[in-house]
C-alpha positions in Angstrom: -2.7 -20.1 4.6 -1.5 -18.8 7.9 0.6 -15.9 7.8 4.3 -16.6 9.2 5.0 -14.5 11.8 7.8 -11.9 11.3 9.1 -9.0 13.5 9.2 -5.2 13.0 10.8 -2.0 14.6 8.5 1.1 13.9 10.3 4.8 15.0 8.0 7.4 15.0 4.5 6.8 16.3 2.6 10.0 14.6 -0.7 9.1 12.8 1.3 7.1 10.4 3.3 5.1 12.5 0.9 4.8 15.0 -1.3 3.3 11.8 1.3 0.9 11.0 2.4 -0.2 14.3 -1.7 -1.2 14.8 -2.1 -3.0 12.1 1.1 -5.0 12.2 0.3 -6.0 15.6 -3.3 -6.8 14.4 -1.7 -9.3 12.5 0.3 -11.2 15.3 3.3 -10.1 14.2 6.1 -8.9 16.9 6.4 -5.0 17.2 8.8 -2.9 18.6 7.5 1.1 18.6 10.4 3.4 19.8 9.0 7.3 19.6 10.7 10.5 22.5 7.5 11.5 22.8 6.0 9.4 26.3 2.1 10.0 25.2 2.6 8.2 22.1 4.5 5.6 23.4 2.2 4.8 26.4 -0.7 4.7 23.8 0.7 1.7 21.8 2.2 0.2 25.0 -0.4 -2.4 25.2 -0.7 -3.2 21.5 2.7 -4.2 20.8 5.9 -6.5 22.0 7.8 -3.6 23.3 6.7 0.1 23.3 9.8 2.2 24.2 10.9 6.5 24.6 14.0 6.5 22.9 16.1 8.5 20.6 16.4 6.3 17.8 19.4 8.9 16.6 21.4 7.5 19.2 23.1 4.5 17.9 24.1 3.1 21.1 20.6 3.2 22.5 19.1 1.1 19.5 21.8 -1.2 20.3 21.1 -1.6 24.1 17.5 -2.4 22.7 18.2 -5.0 20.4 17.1 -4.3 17.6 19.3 -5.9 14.7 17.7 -8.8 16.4 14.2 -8.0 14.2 13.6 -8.7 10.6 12.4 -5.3 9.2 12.5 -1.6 10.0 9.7 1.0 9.5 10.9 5.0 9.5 7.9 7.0 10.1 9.3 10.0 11.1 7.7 13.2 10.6 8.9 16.4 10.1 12.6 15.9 11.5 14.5 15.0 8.2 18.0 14.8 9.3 16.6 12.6 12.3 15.0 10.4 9.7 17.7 10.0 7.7 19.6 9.6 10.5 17.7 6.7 11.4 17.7 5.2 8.0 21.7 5.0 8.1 21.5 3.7 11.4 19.2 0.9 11.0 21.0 -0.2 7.7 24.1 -0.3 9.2 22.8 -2.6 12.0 22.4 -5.1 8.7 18.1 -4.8 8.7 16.8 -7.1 5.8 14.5 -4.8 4.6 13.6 -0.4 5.8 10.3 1.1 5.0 11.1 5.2 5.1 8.4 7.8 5.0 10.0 10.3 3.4 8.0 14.3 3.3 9.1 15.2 -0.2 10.6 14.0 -3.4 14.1 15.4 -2.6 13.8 13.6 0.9 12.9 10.1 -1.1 15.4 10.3 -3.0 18.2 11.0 -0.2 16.3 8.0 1.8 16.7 5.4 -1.3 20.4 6.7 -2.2 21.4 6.0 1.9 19.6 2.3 0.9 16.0 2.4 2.5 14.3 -0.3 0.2 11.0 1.1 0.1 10.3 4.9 0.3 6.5 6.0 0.8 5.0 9.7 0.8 1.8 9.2 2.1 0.6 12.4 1.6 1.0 12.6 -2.2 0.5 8.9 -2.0 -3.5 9.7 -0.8 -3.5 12.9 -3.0 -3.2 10.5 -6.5 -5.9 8.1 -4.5 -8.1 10.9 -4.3 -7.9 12.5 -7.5 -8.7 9.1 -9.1 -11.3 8.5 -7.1 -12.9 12.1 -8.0 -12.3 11.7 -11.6 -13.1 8.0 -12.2 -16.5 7.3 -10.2 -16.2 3.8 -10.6 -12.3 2.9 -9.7 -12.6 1.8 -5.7 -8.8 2.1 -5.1 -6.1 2.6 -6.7 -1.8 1.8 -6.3 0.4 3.0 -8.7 3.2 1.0 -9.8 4.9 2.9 -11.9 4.8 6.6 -13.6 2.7 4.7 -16.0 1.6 1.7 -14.6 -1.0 1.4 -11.8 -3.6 -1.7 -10.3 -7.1 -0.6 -10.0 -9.8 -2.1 -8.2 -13.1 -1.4 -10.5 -16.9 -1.9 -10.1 -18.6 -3.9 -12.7 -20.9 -1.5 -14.5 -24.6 -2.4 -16.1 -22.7 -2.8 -19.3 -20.5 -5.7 -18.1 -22.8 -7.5 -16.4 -23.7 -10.9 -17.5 -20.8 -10.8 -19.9 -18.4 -13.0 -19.4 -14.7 -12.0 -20.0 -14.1 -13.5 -23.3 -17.0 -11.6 -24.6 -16.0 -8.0 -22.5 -12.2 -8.6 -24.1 -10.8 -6.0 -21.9 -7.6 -6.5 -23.1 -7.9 -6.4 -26.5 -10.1 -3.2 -26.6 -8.2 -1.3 -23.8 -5.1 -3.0 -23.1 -6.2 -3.8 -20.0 -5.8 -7.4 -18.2 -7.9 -9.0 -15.6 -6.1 -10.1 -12.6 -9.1 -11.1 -10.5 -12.9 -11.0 -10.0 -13.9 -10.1 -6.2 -17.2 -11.7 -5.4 -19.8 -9.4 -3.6 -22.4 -12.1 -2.5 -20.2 -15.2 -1.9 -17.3 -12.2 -0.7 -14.5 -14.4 -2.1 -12.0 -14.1 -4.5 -11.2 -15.6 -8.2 -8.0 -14.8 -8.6 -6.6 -15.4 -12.7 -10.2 -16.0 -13.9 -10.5 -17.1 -16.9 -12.0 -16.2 -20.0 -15.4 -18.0 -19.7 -15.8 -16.3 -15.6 -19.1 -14.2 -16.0 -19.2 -10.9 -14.4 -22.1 -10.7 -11.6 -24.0 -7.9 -10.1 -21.3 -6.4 -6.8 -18.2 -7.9 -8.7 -15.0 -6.0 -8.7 -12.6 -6.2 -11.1 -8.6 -6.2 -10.4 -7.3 -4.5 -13.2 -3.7 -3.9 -14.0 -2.4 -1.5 -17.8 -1.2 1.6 -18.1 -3.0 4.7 -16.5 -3.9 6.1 -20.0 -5.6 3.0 -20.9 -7.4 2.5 -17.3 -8.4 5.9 -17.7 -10.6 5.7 -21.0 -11.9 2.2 -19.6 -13.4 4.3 -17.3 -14.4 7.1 -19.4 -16.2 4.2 -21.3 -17.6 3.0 -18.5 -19.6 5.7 -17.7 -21.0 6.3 -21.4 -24.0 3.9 -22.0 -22.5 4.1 -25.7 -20.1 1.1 -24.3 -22.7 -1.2 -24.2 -22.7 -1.4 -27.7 -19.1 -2.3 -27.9 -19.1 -5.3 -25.6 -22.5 -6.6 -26.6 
């Protein structure tokens, strides 16, 4: 199904707003990329809908731009944290449906979320968690948390689940785990809510979605040939 196409304002066009602002317009959709900084600006200018040097501090200037007149807002601002937050009370008082703020600390998230951004990200720390996982459990591919407790994992199927088919691996029951897809390898598509008969194949990944403490001795498991035993 074709995406519908929706339209973004993205302040602050360092590595991580540069990021965004490419892969929004990758997607089609409309992007406005306001930075003061003239390099950065030129470099997007021919990727996106409008590329503009601006203070997006200035209220009046946003408004001479138009911007109310896009759906969603993007804060990726950098070190300057009273010019991010700044921005944030700006943009939500020119009634945006939706503002993504990077924040550079905990203290700064939580001033972002209680001035109403609606989704506060710290990439840094955000990557550092990725990472860690990804040292510690060999097997997990990526990894979002979604709570304190809670995160999604994207898994490789080890020798020991091959061939089994999910009834038989019962995931749920022994880890308290659940199973919210099976990526094929070979035919690279995806079965999402498999059900219990879906066999596991050789390149599969599994979507996995329980609590960190139980993802993390699923993959302790994983890695012991003793765990063959237990799903055989």
């Amino acid at each position: 199904m074709k995406q519908a196409k929706r339209s973004f304002l993205v302040i602050g066009l360092g590595r991580f707003g540069e990021s965004i602002t490419k892969t929004l317009a990758s997607f089609g959709h409309e992007v406005m990329a306001i930075d003061k900084d003239e390099t950065k600006v030129n470099k997007l200018a021919d990727l996106v809908t409008q590329a503009v040097q601006a203070d997006a501090t200035d209220e009046d200037v946003l408004k001479e731009l138009g911007v109310s007149n896009l759906d969603e807002a993007v804060v990726a601002i950098g070190d300057d944290i009273q010019a991010s937050i700044l921005t944030t009370l700006i943009l939500k008082d020119l009634g945006f449906k939706r503002i993504v703020a990077k924040a550079t600390n905990d203290y700064h998230g939580r001033v972002l979320e209680k001035i109403g951004a609606d989704v506060v990200i710290q990439p840094e720390k955000d990557m550092g968690v990725r990472v860690a996982h990804s040292i510690l459990f060999g097997n997990f591919i990526d990894l979002i948390e979604l709570s304190p407790d809670y995160s999604l994992v994207e898994v490789s199927a080890s020798q020991a689940m091959k061939g089994k088919s999910l009834k038989e691996l019962n995931l749920r029951a022994i880890y308290g785990c659940t199973v919210l897809a099976i990526k094929s390898k070979d035919e690279e598509k995806v079965n999402i809510s498999p059900s219990a008969d879906d066999v596991v194949k050789d390149g599969d990944v599994l979507v996995l979605v329980g609590t960190n403490r139980d993802l993390g001795m699923l993959e302790k498991e994983l890695l012991d040939e003793s765990h063959a035993r237990k799903i055989r």
